[in-house]
N, CA, C and O of each residue as an XYZ file, in Angstrom:
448
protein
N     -20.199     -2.676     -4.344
C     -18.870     -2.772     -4.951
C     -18.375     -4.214     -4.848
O     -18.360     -4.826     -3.780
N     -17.996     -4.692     -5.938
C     -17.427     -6.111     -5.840
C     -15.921     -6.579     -5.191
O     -14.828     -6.065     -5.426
N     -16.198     -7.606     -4.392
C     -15.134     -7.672     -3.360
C     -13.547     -7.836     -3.930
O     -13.764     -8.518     -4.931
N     -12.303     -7.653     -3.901
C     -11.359     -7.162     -4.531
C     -10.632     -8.750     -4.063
O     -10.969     -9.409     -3.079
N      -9.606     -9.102     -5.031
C      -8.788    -10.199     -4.889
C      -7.700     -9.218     -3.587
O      -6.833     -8.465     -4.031
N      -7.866     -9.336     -2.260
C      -6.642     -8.521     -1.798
C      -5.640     -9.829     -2.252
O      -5.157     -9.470     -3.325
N      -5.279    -10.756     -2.022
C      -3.933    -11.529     -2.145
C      -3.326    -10.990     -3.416
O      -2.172    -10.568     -3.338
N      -3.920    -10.951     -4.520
C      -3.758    -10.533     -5.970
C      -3.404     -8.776     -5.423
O      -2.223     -8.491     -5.624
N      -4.033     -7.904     -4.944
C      -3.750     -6.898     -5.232
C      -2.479     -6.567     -4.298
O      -1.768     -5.621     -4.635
N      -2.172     -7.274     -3.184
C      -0.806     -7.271     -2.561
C       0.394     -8.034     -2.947
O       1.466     -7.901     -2.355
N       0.199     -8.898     -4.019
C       0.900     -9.036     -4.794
C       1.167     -8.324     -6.665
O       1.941     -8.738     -7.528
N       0.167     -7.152     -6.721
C       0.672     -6.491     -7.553
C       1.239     -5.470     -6.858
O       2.133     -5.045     -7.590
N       1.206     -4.649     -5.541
C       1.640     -4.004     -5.207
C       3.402     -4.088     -4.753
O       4.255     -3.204     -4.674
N       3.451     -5.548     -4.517
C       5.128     -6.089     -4.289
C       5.601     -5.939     -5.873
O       6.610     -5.253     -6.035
N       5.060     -6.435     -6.915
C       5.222     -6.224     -8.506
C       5.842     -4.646     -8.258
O       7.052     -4.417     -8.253
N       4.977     -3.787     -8.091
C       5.485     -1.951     -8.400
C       6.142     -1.641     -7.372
O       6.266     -0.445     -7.106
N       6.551     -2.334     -6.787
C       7.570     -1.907     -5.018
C       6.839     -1.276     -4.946
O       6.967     -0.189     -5.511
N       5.624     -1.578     -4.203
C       4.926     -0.646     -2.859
C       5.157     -1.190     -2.006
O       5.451     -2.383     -2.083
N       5.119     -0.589     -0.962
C       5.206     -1.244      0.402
C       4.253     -0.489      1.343
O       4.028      0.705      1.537
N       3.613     -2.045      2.033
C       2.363     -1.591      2.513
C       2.861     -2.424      4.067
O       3.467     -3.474      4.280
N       2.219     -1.289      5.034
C       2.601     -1.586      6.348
C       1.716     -1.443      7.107
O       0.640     -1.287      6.531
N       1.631     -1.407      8.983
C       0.416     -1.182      9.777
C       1.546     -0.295     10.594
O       2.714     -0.602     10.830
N       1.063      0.508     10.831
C       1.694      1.390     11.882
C       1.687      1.297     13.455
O       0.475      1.293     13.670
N       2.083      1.246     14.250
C       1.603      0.388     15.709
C       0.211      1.161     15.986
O      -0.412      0.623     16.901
N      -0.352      2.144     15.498
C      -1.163      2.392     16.262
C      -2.832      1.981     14.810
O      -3.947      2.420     14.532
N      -2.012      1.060     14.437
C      -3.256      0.340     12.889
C      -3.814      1.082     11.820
O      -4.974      1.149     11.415
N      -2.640      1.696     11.390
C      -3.253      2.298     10.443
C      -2.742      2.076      9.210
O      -1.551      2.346      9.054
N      -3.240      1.732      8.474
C      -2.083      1.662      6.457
C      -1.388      2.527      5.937
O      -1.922      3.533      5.470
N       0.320      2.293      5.884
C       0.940      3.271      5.588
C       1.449      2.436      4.332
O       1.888      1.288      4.399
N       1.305      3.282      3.049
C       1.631      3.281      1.854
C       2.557      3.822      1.108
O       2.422      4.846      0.439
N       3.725      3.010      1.219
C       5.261      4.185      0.372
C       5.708      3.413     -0.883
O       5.328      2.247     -0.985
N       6.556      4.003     -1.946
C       6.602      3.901     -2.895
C       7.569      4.435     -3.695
O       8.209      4.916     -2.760
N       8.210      4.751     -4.667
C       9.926      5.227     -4.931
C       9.316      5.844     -5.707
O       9.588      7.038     -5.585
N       8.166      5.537     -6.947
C       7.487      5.877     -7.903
C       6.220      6.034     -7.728
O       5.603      5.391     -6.879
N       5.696      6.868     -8.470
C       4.192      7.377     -8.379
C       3.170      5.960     -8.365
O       3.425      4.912     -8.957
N       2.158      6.192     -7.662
C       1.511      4.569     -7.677
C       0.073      4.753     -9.012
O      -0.718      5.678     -9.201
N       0.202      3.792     -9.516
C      -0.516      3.499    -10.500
C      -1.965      3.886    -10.206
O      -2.289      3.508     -9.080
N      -2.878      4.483    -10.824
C      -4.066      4.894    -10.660
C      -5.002      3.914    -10.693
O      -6.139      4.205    -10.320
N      -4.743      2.721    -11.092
C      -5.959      1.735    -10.570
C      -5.686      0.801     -9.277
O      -6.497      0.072     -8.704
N      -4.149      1.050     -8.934
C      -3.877      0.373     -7.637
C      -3.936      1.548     -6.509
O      -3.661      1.266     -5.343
N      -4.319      2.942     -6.906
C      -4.119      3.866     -5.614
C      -5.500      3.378     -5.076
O      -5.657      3.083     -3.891
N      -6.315      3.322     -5.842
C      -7.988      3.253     -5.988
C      -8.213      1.907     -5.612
O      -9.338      1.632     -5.195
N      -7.373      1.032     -5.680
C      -7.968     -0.101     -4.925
C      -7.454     -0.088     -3.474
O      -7.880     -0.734     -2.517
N      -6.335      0.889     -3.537
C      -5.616      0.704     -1.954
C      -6.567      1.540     -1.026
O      -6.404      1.301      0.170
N      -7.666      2.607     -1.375
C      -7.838      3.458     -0.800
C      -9.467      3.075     -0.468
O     -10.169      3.499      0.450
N      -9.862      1.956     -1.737
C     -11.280      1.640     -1.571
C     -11.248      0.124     -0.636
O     -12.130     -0.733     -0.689
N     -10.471      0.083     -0.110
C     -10.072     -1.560      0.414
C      -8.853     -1.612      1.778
O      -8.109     -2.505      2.182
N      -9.092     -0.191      2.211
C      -8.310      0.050      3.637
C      -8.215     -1.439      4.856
O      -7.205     -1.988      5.295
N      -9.943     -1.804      5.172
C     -10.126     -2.540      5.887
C      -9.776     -3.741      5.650
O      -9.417     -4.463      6.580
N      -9.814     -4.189      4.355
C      -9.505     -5.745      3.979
C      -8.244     -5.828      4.046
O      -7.647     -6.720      4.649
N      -7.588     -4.663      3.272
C      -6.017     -4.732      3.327
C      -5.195     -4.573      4.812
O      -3.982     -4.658      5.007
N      -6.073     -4.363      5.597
C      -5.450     -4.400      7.003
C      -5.530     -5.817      7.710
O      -4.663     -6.440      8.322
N      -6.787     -6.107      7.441
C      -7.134     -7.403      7.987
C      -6.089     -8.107      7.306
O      -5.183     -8.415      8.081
N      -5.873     -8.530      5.909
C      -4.854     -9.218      5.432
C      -3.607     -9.236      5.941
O      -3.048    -10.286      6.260
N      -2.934     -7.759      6.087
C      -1.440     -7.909      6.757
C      -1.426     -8.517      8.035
O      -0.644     -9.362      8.470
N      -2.540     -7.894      8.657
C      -2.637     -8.393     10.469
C      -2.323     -9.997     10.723
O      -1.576    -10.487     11.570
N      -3.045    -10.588      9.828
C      -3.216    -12.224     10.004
C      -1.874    -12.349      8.820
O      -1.954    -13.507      8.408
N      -1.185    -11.942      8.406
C       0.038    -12.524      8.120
C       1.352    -11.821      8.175
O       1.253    -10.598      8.074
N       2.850    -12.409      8.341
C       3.689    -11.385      9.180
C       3.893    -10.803      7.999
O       3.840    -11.277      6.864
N       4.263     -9.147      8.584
C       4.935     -8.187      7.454
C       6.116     -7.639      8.595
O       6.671     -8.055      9.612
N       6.106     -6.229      7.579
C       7.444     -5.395      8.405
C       6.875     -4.607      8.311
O       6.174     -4.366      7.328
N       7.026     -3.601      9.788
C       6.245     -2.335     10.420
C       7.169     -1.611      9.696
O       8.067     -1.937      8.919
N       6.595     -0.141     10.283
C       7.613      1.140      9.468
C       8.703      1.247     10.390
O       9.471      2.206     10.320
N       8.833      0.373     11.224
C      10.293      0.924     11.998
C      11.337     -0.572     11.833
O      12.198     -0.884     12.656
N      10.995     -1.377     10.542
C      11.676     -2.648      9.873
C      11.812     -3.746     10.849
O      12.864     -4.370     10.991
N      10.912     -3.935     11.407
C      10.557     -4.970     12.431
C       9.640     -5.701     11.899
O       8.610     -5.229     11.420
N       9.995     -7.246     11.937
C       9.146     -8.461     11.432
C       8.266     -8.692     12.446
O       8.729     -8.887     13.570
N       6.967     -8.710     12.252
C       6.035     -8.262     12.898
C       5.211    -10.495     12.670
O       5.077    -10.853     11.500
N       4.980    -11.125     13.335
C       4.146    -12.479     13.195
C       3.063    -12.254     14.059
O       3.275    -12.290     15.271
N       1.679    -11.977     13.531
C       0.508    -11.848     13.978
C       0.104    -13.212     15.283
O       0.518    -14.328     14.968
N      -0.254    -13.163     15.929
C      -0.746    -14.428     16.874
C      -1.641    -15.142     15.864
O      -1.348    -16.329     15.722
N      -2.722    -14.673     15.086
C      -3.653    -15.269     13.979
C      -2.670    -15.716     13.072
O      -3.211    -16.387     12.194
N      -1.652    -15.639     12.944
C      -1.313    -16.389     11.023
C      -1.350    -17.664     11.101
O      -1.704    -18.325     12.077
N      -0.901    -18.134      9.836
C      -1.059    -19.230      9.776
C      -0.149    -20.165     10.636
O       0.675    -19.251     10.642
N       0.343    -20.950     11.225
C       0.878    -21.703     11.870
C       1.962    -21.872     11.044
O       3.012    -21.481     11.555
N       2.056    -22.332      9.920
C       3.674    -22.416      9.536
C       4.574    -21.082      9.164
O       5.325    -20.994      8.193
N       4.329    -20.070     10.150
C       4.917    -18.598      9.964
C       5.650    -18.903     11.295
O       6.739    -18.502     11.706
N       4.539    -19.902     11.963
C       5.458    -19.341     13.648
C       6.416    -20.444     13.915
O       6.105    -21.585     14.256
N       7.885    -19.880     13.679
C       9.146    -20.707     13.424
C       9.529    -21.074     15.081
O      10.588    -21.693     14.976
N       9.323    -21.027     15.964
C       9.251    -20.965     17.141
C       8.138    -21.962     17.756
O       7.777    -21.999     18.932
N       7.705    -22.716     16.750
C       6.710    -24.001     17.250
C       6.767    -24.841     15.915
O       5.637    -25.267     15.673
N       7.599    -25.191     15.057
C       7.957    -25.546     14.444
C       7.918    -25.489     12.944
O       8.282    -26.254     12.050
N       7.295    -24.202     12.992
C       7.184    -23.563     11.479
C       8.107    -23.588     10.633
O       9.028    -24.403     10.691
N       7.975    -22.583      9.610
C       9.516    -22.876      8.463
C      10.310    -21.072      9.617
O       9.898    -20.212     10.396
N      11.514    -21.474      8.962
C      12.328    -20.534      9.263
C      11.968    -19.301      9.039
O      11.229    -18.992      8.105
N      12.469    -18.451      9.901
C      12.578    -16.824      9.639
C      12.993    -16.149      8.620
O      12.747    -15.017      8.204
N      14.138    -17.607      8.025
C      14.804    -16.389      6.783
C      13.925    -16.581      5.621
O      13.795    -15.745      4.727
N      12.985    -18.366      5.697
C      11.967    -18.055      4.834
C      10.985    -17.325      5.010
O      10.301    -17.190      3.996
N      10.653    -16.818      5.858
C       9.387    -15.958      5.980
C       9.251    -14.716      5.682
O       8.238    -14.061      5.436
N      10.961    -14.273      5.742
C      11.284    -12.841      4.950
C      11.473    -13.115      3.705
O      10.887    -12.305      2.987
N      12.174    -14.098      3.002
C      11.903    -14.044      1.824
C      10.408    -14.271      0.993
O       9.956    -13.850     -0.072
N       9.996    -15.005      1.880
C       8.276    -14.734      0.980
C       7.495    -14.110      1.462
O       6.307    -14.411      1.344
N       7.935    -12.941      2.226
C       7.163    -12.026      2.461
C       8.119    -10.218      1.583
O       7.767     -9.057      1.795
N       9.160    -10.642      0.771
C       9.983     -9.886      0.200
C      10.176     -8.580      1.073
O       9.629     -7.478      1.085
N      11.509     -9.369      2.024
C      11.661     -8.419      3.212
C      12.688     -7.606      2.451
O      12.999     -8.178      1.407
N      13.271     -6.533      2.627
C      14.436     -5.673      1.686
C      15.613     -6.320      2.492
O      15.360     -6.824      3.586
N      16.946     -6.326      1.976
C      18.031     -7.145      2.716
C      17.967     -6.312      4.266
O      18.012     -6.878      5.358
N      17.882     -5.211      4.094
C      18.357     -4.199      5.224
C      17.722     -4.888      6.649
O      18.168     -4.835      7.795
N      16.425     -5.596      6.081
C      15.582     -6.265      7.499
C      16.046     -7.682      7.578
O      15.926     -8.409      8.564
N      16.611     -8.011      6.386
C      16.830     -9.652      6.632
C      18.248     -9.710      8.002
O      18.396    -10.480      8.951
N      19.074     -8.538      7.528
C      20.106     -8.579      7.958
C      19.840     -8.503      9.649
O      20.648     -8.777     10.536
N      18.779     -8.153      9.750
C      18.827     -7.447     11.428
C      18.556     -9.102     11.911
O      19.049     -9.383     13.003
N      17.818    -10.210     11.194
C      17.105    -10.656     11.819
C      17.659    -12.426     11.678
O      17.296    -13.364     12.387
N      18.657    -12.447     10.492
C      18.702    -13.837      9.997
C      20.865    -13.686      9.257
O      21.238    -13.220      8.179
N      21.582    -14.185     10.198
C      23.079    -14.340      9.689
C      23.302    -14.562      8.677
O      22.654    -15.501      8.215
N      24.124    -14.001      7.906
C      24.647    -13.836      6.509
C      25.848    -14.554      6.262
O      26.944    -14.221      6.714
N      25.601    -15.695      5.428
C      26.390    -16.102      5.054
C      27.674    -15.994      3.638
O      27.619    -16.916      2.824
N      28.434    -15.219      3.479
C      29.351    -14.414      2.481
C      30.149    -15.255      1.386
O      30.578    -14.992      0.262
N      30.166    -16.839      2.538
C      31.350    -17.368      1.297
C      30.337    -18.007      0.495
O      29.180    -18.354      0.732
N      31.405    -18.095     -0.956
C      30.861    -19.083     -1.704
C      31.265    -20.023     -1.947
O      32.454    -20.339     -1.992
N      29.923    -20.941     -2.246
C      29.836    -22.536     -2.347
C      30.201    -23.304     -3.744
O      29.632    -22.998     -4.792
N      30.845    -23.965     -3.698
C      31.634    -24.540     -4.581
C      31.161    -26.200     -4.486
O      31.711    -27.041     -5.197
């Protein structure tokens, strides 16, 4: 079987709001508002291991909305040794507000 673009296919899966997670005890949990497309169920299901390895080595959000930064990622994730910020790391990791909020102050007024 030919090896699958995961970066490409976890970024079509952010495209259809899926949301793909590791569960603390490593396993791929797959949710969705809408039915998932039949050539992305089939790549999610033929590509368990890669797609795990992928989230592991870069931060996501567990199922209990906790920003999760792997010890392996890349170095400019870890904002705590001089990486980019947290609130960027949820936004390019398209955190839902509900997690940004737990994790990064909201600023309300507007700028003029």
């Amino acid at each position: 079987m030919e090896r699958p673009n995961i970066a490409q296919l976890l970024s079509d899966c952010q495209e259809q709001e899926i949301q793909l997670s590791v569960t603390p005890i490593g396993k791929l949990k797959v949710s969705a508002s809408a039915p998932i497309p039949e050539a992305i169920d089939i790549q999610l299901s033929s590509h368990k291991a890669a797609i795990l390895e992928a989230l592991c080595s870069s931060p996501f959000i567990n199922d209990r909305g906790e920003l999760i930064i792997p010890t392996n990622c890349h170095p400019r994730f870890r904002w705590w040794n001089g990486g980019q910020s947290i609130r960027e790391t949820l936004r390019e990791i398209g955190a839902p507000p509900e997690v940004v909020a737990r994790y990064v102050e909201t600023d309300l007024s507007i700028e003029q």
